[in-house]
N, C-alpha and C positions, 0 to 999 in steps of 0.2 A: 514399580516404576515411579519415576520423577514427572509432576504435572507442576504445569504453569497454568495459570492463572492471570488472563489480563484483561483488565478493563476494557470496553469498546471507547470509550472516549479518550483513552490515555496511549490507544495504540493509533499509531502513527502509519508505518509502512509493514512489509514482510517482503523479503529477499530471499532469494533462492541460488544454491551453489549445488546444482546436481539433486542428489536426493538429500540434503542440507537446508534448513530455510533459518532465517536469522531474522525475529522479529523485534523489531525498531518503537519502543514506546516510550514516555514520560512517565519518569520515576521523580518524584520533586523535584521538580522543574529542572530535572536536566534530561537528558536525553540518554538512555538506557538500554541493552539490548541484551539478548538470549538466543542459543543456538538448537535449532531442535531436528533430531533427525524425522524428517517429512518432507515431503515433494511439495511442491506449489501448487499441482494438480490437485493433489488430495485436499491441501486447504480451500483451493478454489471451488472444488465442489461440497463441500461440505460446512463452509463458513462464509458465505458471501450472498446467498439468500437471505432475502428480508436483512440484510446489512446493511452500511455504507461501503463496506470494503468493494472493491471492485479490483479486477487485474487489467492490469495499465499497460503489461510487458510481459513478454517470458518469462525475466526474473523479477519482479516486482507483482504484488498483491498493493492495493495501497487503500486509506480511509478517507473517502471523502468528504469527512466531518472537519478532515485536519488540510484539505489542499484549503489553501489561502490565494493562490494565482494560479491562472492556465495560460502561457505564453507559447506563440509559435516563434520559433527561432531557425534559421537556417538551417540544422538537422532534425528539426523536428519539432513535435510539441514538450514541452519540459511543464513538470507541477511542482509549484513550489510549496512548501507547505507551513506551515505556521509555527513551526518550531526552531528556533535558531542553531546553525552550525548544523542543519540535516541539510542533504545534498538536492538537489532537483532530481523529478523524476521522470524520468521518459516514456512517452506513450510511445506504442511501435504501432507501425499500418499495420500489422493485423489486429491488434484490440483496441483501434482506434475507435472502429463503430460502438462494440460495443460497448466502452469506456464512454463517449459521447451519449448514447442511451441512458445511460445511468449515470449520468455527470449532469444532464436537463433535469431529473428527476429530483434530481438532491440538492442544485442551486436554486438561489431567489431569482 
């Protein structure tokens, strides 16, 4: 089988399409991605201890090394993250709490 291999500092997000997840990193300095079949679930329990990754959303995993702004905005909370041309990312109320937990943690 086919492995990837990605830096923690170079990955940015992880998206989920069903049992589909599409992880979102910096390849020289552009913005890069890869499709892997795996649940969000399975990455969230298995790769987000002792991380920065955190799940922000149902379909989002996200690095809190790479959010640069946390804005609330009329639907919602949105993270922006420090890489140009990546889209904002939405917390949902149910991983709000925990997302805040570990959003105190990892901020100055």
């Amino acid at each position: 089988g086919l492995k990837i291999s990605v830096m923690l500092d170079s990955l940015l997000y992880v998206e989920s399409a069903d049992n589909y997840a599409t992880i979102y990193y910096m390849n020289k300095s552009s913005r890069s991605h890869y499709m892997i079949r795996n649940s969000l679930k399975w990455i969230e329990e298995n790769l987000t201890t002792d991380t920065p990754l955190v799940r922000c959303h149902r379909s989002y995993i996200v690095n809190l090394d790479r959010v640069k702004i946390l804005k609330k905005e009329k639907n919602g909370i949105m993270l922006e993250l420090d890489s140009e041309n990546t889209p904002d990312i939405p917390v949902s109320k149910t991983y709000y709490q925990s997302f805040m937990e570990k959003f105190s943690m990892y901020s100055i």
